[in-house]
C-alpha positions in Angstrom: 0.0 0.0 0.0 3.0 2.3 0.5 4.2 2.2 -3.0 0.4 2.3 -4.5 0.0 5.9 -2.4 3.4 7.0 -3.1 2.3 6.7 -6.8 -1.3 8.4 -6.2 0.6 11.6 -4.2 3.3 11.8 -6.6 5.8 11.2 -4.0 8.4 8.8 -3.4 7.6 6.0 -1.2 10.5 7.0 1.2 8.5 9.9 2.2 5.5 8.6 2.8 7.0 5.5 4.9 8.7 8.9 6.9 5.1 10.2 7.2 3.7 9.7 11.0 1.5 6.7 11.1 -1.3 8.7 11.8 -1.1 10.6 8.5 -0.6 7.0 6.4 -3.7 5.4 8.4 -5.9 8.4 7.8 -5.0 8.0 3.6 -5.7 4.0 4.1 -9.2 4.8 5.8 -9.7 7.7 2.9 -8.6 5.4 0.0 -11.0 2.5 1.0 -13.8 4.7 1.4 -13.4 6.7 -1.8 -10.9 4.8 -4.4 -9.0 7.0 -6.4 -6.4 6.6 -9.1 -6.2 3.2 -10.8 -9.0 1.4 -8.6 -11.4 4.0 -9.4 -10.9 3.8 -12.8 -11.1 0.3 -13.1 -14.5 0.5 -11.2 -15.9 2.8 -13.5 -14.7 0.7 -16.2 -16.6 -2.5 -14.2 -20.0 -0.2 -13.6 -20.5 0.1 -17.4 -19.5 -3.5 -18.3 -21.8 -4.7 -15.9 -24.0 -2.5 -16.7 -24.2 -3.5 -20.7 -24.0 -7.1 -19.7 -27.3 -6.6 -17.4 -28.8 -5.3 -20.7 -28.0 -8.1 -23.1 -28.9 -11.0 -20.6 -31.8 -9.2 -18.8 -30.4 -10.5 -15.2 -31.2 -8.1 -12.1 -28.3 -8.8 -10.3 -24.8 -9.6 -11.6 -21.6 -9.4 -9.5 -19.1 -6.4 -10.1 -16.2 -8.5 -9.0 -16.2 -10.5 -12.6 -15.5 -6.8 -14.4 -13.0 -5.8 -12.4 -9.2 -6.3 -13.6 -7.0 -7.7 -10.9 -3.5 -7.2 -10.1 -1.3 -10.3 -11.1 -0.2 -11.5 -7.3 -3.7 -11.8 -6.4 -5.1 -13.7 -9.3 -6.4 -16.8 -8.3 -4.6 -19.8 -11.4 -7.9 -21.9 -11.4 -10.0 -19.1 -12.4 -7.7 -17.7 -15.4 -7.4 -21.2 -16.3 -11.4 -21.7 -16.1 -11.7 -18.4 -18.6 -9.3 -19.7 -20.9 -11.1 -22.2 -21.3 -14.7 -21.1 -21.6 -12.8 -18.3 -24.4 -11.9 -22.1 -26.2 -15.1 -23.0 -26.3 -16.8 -20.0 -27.5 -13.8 -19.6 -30.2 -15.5 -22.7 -32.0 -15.5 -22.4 -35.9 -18.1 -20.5 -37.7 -21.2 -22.3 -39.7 -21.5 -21.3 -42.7 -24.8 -19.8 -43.7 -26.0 -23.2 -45.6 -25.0 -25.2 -42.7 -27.5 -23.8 -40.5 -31.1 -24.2 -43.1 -33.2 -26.9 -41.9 -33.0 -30.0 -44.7 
């Protein structure tokens, strides 16, 4: 978390691990109640895929978590593996148009 707000203030992360602790907890408790930077974007970014998803499939309630892009340490193997997969199976070959008219 260091590093992330030392990015977000434009400041090296020397001087933010100088900062008193009561100063870095106050920007932890600020940055999980109102993202900023990176995170935020990549919520908005969610918000709208969910939200064009939720009009193509007509479902009421669809989980943000599957839009949203995470970081590479916290990625979870079995799930990228599951997505590669389902990617394999829609990435079937085409029909062509005569293949699909009723004989």
């Amino acid at each position: 978390m260091t590093c992330r707000i030392a990015a977000l203030l434009h400041c090296l992360p020397s001087a933010v691990a100088a900062m008193p602790a009561t100063d870095y907890d106050l920007l932890c408790q600020y940055f999980a109640a109102e993202p900023w930077g990176p995170w935020r974007d990549n919520l908005h970014a969610a918000i709208i895929a969910r939200e064009v998803r939720r009009t193509l499939t007509r479902q009421h309630r669809i989980d943000l978590q599957q839009f949203m892009v995470v970081p590479p340490e916290q990625r979870d193997r079995g799930s990228v593996q599951q997505f590669v997969a389902a990617l394999k199976a829609m990435a079937g070959p085409r029909k062509h148009v005569s293949e699909l008219a009723p004989r």
